[in-house]
C-alpha positions in Angstrom: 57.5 40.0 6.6 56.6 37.6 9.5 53.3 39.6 10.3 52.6 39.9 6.2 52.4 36.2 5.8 50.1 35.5 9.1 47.8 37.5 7.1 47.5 36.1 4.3 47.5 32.7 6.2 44.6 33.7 7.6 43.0 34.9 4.6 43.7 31.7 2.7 42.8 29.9 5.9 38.9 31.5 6.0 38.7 30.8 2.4 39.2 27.5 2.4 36.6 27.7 5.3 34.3 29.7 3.7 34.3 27.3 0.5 34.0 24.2 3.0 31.2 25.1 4.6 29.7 26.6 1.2 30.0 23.5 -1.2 29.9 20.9 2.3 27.1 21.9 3.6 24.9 22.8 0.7 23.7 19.5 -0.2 22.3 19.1 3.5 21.1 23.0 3.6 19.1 21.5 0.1 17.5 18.8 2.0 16.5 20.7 4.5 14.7 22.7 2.0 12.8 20.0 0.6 9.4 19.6 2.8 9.3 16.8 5.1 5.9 14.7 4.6 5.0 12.1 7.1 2.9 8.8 6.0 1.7 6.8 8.0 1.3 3.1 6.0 -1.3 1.0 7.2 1.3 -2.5 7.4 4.7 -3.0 5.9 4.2 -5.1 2.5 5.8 -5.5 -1.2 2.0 -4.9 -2.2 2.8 -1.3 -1.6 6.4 -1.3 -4.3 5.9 1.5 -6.1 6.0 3.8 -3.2 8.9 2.3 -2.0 10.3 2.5 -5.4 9.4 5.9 -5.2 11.8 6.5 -2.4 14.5 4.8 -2.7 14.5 5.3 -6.7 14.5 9.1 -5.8 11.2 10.1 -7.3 10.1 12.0 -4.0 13.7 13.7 -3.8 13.2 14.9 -7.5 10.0 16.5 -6.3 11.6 18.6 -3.5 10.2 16.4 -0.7 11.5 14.0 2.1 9.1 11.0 3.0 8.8 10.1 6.5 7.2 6.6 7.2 5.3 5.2 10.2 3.6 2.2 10.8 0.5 2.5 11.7 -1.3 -1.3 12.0 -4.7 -0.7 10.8 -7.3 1.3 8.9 -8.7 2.8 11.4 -5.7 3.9 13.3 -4.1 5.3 10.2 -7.3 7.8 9.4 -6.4 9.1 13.8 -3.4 9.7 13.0 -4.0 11.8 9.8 -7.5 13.3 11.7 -4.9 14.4 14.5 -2.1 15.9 12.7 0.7 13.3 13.6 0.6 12.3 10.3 0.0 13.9 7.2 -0.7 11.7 4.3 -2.3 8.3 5.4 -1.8 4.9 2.8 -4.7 2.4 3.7 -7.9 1.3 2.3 -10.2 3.8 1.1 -12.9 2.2 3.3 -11.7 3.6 6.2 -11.9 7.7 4.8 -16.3 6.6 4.5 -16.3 5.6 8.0 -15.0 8.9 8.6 -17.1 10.7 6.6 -20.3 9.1 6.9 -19.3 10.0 11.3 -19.9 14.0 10.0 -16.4 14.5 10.6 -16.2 18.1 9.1 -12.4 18.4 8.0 -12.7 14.6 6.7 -10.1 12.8 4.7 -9.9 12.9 1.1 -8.1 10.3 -1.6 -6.2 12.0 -3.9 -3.6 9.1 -5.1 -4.1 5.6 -6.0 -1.8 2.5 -5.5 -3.2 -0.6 -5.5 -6.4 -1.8 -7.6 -7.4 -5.1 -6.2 -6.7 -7.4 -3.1 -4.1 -8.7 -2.5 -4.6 -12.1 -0.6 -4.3 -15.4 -2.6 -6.4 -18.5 -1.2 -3.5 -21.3 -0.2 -4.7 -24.4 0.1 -3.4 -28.3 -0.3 -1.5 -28.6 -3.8 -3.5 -31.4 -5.3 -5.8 -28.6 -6.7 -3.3 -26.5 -8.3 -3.3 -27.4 -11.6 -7.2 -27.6 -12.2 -8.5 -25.5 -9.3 -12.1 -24.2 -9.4 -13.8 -22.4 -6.5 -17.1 -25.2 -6.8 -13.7 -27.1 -4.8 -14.5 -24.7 -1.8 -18.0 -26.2 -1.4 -18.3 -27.4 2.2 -15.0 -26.8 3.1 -13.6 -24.7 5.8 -11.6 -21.7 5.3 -9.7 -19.1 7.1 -10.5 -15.7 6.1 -9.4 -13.5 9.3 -11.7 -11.4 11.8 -15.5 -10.8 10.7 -15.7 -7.1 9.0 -12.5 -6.8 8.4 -12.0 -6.2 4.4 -9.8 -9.1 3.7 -12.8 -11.1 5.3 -15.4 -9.0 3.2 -13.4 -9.4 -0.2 -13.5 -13.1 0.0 -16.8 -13.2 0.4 -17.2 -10.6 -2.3 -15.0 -13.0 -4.5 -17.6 -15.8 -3.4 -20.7 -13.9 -5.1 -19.2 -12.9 -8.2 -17.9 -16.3 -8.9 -21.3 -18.0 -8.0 -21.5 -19.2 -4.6 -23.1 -18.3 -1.7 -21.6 -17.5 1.9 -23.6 -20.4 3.2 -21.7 -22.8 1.0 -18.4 -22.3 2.2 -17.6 -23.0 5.7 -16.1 -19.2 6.5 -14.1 -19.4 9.8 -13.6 -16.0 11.5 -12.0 -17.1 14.6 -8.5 -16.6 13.7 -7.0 -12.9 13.6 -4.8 -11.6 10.6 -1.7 -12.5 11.6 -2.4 -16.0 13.2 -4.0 -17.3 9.9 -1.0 -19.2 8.8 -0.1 -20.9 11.9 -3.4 -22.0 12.2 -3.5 -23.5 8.5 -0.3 -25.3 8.9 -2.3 -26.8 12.6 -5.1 -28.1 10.3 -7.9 -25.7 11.4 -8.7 -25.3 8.1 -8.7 -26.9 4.6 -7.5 -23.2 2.8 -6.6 -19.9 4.2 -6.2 -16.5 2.5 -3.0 -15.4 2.8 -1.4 -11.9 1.7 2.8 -12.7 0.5 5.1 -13.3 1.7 3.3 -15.8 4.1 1.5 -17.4 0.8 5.0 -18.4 -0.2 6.7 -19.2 2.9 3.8 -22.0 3.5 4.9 -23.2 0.0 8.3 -23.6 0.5 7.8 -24.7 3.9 5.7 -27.6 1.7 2.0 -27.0 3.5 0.0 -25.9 0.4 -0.2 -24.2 -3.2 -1.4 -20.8 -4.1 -4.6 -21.5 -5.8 -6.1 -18.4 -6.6 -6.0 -14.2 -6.5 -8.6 -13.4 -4.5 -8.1 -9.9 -6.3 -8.8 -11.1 -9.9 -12.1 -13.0 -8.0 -12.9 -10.1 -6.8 -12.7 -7.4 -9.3 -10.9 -3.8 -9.2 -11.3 -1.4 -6.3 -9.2 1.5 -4.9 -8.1 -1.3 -2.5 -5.0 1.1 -1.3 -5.2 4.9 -1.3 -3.0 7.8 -0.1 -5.5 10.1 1.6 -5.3 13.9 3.2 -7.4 16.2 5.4 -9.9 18.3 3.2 -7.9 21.2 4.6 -4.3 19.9 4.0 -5.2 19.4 0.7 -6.5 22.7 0.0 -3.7 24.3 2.1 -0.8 22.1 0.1 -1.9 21.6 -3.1 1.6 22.2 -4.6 2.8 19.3 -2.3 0.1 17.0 -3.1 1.2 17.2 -7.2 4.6 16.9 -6.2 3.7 14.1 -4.0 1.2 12.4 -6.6 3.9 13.0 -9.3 6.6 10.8 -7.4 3.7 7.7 -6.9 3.4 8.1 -10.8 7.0 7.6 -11.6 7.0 4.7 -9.4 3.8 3.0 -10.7 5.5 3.8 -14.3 8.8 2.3 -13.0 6.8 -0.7 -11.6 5.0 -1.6 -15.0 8.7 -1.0 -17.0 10.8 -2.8 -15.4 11.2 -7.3 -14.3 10.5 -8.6 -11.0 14.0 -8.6 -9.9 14.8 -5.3 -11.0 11.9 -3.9 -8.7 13.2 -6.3 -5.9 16.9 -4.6 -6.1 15.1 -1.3 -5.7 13.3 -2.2 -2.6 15.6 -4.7 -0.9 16.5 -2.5 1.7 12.7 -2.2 2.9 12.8 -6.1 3.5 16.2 -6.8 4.8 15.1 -10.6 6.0 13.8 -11.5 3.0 16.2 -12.8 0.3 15.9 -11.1 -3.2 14.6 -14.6 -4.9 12.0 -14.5 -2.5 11.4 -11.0 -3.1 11.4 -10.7 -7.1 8.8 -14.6 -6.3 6.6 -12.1 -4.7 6.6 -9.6 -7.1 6.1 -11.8 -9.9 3.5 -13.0 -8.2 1.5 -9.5 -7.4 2.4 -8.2 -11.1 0.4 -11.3 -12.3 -2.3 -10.9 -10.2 -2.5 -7.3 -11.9 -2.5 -5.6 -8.7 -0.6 -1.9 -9.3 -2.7 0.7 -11.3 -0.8 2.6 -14.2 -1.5 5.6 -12.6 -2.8 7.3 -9.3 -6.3 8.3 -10.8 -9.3 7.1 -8.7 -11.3 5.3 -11.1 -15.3 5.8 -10.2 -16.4 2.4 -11.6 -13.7 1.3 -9.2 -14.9 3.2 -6.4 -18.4 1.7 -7.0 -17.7 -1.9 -7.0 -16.3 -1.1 -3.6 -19.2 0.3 -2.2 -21.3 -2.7 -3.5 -18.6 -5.0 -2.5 -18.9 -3.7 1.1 -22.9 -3.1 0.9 -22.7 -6.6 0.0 -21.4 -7.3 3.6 -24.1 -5.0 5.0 -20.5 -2.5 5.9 -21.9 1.0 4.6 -25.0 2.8 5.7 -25.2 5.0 2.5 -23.5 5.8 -0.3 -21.2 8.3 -0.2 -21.2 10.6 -3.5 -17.6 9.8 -5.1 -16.4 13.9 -5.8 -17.1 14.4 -2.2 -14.6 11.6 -0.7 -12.4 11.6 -4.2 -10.3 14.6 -5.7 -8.4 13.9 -9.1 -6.7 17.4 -9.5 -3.9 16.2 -9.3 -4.0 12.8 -11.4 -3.8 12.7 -14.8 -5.8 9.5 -16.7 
């Protein structure tokens, strides 16, 4: 009797192993399924919310795939690290896939996926202009605009032309790198700075100056932030690449649906030091500025004005034909 109910002891006992492993471990044995894509993002910044809403909403999870994200400070270091296989996908400007190109890179990068459609720096400067601010106040003045050839630089003086005034007007001052701008505003080294947010804010509340302007809207619409691929990843993936471009979608459509705070409560664990009425400021702020697409196409007039914008600043040897850099398989207008 003794050795009859060890047995079935043991039988209930690998059982209720059996169905522990089975329904514990499945979920995990699911993600692991799910194909791990690396992106390497060109800076950290609530310009780029509806990828991050993408994540953390589950959009990428409901396309079988697990995002991995990597900071990667600048253009040019984000297209290495897609060109050398320790990333896959690459967010940056689409600037940085011509310089590529036009260096006969054979396996060169492609953009398949759109994100943001204009700058997103607003000119700061002293708030006694904010309510009747026109850029004939820039005349003679001197105003921080980051390194020389870098494109926040090249969109303000982009934003310059097409509102009427000359480079030689404004007193550009290139001397101060990206991420010293605002310290050297609030040190009087210049009478307005272009600033991307949250800095623009913080040198509001901090009671320094006004946001006076979208440098975007001056500007016009470009593919100002792309996801781009290898040729050959692309054409080796393409399943991924929908699946991928899918998930962006449902976070641009999630982006143009929903209020400022609602997108900020989606994101808020991306920007853990910023508080959520800062957050949902910022937002606001970007949504007015029109600066998310409604979809991921790669609009052609848009790719234009950014090769005049940046033959303008005497950046681009040639044109590069658009169907050789762009591919819009997988977006749908």
């Amino acid at each position: 009797m003794k050795k009859f109910i060890y047995i079935v002891l043991v039988i209930a006992l690998c059982i209720l192993l059996f169905t522990g492993i089975y329904y514990g471990v499945k979920p995990n044995d699911k993600d692991k399924e799910n194909k791990t894509i690396t992106v390497a993002e060109v800076t950290h910044s609530v310009f780029y919310a509806p990828f991050y809403a993408s994540i953390h909403n589950g959009y990428f999870k409901e396309e079988g795939i697990n995002t991995e994200v990597i900071l990667t400070s600048g253009a040019d270091k984000v297209a290495s690290a897609v060109l050398s296989g320790d990333a896959d996908i690459g967010l940056s400007g689409l600037e940085a896939t011509l310089y590529v190109y036009d260096n006969g890179a054979k396996d060169y990068l492609v953009n398949f996926s759109s994100l943001t459609k204009r700058d997103g720096q607003f000119l700061v400067g002293d708030c006694k202009y904010k309510d009747n601010f026109n850029v004939n106040d820039l005349k003679g003045k001197s105003v921080l605009a980051g390194r020389s050839g870098g494109m926040p630089e090249m969109v303000f003086n982009y934003a310059l032309y097409k509102s009427g005034l000359s480079k030689g007007e404004v007193n550009i001052d290139n001397s101060v790198d990206f991420a010293s701008l605002s310290g050297a505003y609030i040190g009087k080294e210049g009478d307005f700075v272009n600033l991307f947010e949250p800095n623009a804010l913080n040198i509001e509340k901090e009671g320094y100056g006004c946001v006076l302007a979208s440098l975007g809207l001056m500007s016009g619409e470009v593919p100002y932030t792309v996801f781009h691929a290898k040729k050959s990843y692309i054409k080796e993936n393409k399943e991924t690449i929908k699946k991928f471009t899918n998930a962006i979608n449902k976070g641009l459509k999630f982006i143009k649906e929903s209020t400022p705070k609602e997108i900020a409560e989606s994101i808020k664990s991306e920007f853990p030091d910023t508080s959520i009425e800062d957050l949902t400021k910022v937002i606001e702020r970007y949504k007015n500025a029109d600066s998310w697409w409604d979809n991921t196409y790669i609009s052609e007039n848009a790719y234009n004005n950014l090769l005049d914008l940046m033959e303008y600043n005497n950046a681009l040897d040639k044109r590069i034909d658009f169907n050789k850099i762009v591919d819009n398989s997988y977006n749908e207008r």
